[in-house]
N, C-alpha and C positions, 0 to 999 in steps of 0.2 A: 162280356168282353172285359178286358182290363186297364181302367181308366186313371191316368195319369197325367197330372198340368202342366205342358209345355212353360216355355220359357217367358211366352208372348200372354201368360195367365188362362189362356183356353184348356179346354179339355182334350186330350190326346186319349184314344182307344188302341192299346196295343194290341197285336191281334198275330197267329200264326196260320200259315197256310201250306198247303207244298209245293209252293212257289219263294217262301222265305218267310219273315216275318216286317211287319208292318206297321204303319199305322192310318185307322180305318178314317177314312177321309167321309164318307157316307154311303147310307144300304137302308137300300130299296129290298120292297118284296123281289124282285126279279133281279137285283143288282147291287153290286157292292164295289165301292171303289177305294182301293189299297194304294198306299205310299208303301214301297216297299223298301228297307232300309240298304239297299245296294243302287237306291235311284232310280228303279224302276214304277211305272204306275200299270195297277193290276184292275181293268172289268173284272169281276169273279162273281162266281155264283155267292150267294149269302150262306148257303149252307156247306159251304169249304173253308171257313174261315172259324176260327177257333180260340179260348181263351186260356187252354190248357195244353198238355203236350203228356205223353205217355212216358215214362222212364223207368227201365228197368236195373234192376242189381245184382252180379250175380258175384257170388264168395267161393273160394277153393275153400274155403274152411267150415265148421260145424256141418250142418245139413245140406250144404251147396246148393238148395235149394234158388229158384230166379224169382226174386219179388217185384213188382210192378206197380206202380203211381201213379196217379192222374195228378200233376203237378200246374198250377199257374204259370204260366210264361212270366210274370214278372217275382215272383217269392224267391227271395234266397235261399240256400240252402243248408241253411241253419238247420232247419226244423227235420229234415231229413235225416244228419244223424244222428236226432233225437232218436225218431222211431227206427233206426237200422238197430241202434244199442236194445229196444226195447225186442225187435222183430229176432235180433238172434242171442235174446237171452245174457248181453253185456254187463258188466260191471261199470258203474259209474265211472270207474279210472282207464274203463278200458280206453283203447285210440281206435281210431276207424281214417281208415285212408281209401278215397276214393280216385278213381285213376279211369280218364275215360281214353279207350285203346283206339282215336282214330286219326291214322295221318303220324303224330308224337304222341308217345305218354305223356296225356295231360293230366296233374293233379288239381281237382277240382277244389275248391273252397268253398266255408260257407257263405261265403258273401257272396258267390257267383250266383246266377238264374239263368232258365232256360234262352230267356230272352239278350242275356250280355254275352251267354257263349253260343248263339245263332244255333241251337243244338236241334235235330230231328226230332220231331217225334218217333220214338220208340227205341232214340239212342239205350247203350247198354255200357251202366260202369262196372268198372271191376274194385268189391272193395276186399282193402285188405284188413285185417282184422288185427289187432296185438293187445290181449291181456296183459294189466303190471300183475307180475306175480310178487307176491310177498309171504314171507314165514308166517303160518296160520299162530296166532296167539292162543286160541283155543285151541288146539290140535297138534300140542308138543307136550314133552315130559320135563318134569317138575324144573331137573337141573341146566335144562337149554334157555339161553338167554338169548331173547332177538332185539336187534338193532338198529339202527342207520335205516329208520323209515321201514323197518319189517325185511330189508333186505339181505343181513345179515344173522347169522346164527352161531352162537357159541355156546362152550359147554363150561361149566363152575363147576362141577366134581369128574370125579372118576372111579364114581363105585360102578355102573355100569351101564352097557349101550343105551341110550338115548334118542328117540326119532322123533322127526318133528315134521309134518306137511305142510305143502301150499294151500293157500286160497281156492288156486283154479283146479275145477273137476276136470280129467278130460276123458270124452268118448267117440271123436268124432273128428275127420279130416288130419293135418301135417299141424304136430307142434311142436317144437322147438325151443328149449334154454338155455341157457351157461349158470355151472357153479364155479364158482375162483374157488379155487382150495386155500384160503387164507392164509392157512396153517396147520401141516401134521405136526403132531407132538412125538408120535410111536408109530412102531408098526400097527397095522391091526387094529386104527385108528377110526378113519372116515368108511361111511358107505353109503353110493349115489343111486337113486332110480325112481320107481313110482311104486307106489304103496295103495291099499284098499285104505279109506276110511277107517274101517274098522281093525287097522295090522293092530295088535300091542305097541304099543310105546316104548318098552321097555324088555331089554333082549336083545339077542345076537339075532342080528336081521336074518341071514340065512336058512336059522331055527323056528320061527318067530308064525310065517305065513305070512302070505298076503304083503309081499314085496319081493319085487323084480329090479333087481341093480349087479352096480360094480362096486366092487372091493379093492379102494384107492390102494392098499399093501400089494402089492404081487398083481393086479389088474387084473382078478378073475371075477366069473358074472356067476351069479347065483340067480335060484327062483325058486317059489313056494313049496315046503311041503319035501323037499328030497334031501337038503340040510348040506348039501355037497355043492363046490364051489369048482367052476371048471376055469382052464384058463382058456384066456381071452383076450388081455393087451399087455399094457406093460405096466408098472409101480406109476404111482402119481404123486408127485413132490408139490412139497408147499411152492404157492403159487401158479401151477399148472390151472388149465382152464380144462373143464369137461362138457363138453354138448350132449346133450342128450336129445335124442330124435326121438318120436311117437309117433306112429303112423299107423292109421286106423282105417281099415276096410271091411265094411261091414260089424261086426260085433267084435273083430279079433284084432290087434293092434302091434306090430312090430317094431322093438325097442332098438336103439344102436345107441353106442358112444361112441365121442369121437374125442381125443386130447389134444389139445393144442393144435387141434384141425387135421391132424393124423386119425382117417375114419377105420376103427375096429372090426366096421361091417354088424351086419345084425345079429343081436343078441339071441334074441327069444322071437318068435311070432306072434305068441299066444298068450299076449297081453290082455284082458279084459277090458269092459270100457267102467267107465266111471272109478279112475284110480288118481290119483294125485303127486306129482314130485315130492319127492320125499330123501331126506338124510338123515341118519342116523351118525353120531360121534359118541367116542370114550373115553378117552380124554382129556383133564381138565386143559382150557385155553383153547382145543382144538374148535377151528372155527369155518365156516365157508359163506359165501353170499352169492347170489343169484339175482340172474338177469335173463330177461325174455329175450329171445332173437326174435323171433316170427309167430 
């Protein structure tokens, strides 16, 4: 049971049952007697009463998989999303937002416990997940300069294209970011999408392999390997915003841009998994910075 000193310096046993949660006043082999915190007083069997509570979690994002806890009715929930960060493979910076769907969307805290928010056992939260993405420092070319906490990327030459990836790998479930186009210099300038780990750095993205994007000049989308750029939206002026959707089902991932929240509809389908955000710039000054939505 879970023992905790009233006010009056005694020992309180807090306890749950499915009749609410309590506190164990005394238990007998044959009997147990419950203060229940709605004022009611519970006879119960000894072995219906409990010091834990089942709690499940489930994510629309990575593996969607439903994890499940045997949690103390009185532990905050600190320590929980500790191990959700660890269970789905998070980045220290990641956030984790949990939201339990009953009656209102309640967003849960960690200072809350089973026992302050009167919760069921085998309640179900929903969390929501959001990666900081930032400009990989390791995973750009020579003349890209990043900024402003990794969130910005600019170019110092203009001998030629430049790319440079995020942090986050992605292969799994709905993700979501924005680039601010900071600043075009030229035509034939920026170009936005996701890239393999291993694209070249260095190169006209559309020639290069191993990146799926748009081409801020004229707003057409290209993909690996064919070197041909089809149209698709429209030009993107400095300070335009661009979304970029990723949507993975199964092993194969379908891309869309959207500008200024005008959706282009989808790109490509047949996106791979394990590819990265990724822009390339020409340049010199041309700059953009990136922000996670979802």
């Amino acid at each position: 049971m879970t023992r905790q000193e009233g006010d009056n310096g005694l020992e309180q046993i807090k306890v749950y049952t499915v009749w609410g949660y309590g506190e164990l006043l005394e238990k007998r082999p044959a009997k147990a007697i419950v203060k229940f915190t709605w004022g009611g007083l519970g006879y119960i069997d000894p072995n219906s009463i409990s010091n834990k509570v089942t709690l499940k979690v489930k994510s629309f994002a990575k593996d969607r998989k439903l994890l499940s806890f045997e949690w103390d009715i009185t532990n905050d929930f600190s320590n929980l999303f500790s191990l959700l960060k660890k269970q789905y493979s998070l980045s220290a910076g990641a956030i984790i937002k949990l939201i339990y769907p009953m009656g209102s969307m309640k967003e849960i805290k960690p200072t809350d416990s089973p026992f302050t928010l009167k919760l069921k056992s085998h309640s179900t939260f929903i969390a929501l997940l959001r990666q900081n993405l930032y400009w990989n420092e390791n995973k750009k070319a020579a003349n890209i300069e990043i900024s402003n906490n990794g969130m910005t990327a600019s170019k110092k030459t203009e001998e030629e294209f430049e790319t440079v990836l995020c942090n986050m790998c992605l292969s799994s479930g709905l993700c979501t970011w924005e680039v601010k186009v900071d600043l075009i210099v030229d035509d034939d300038d920026i170009f936005i999408g996701v890239a393999d780990e291993n694209v070249a750095l260095y190169g006209h993205p559309p020639d290069v392999g191993l990146f799926w994007g748009l081409r801020c000049s004229g707003g057409k989308k290209f993909k690996p390997e064919t070197g041909i750029e089809d149209y698709y939206g429209e030009s993107v002026q400095t300070g335009d915003i661009i979304c970029v959707r990723l949507e993975y089902k199964g092993d194969q991932g379908s891309i869309s841009f959207l500008r200024n929240g005008k959706d282009y509809g989808v790109a490509y389908t047949n996106v791979p998994i394990n590819v990265y955000p990724a822009v390339s710039l020409y340049y010199k000054r041309a700059q953009v910075s990136i922000n996670c939505t979802a």
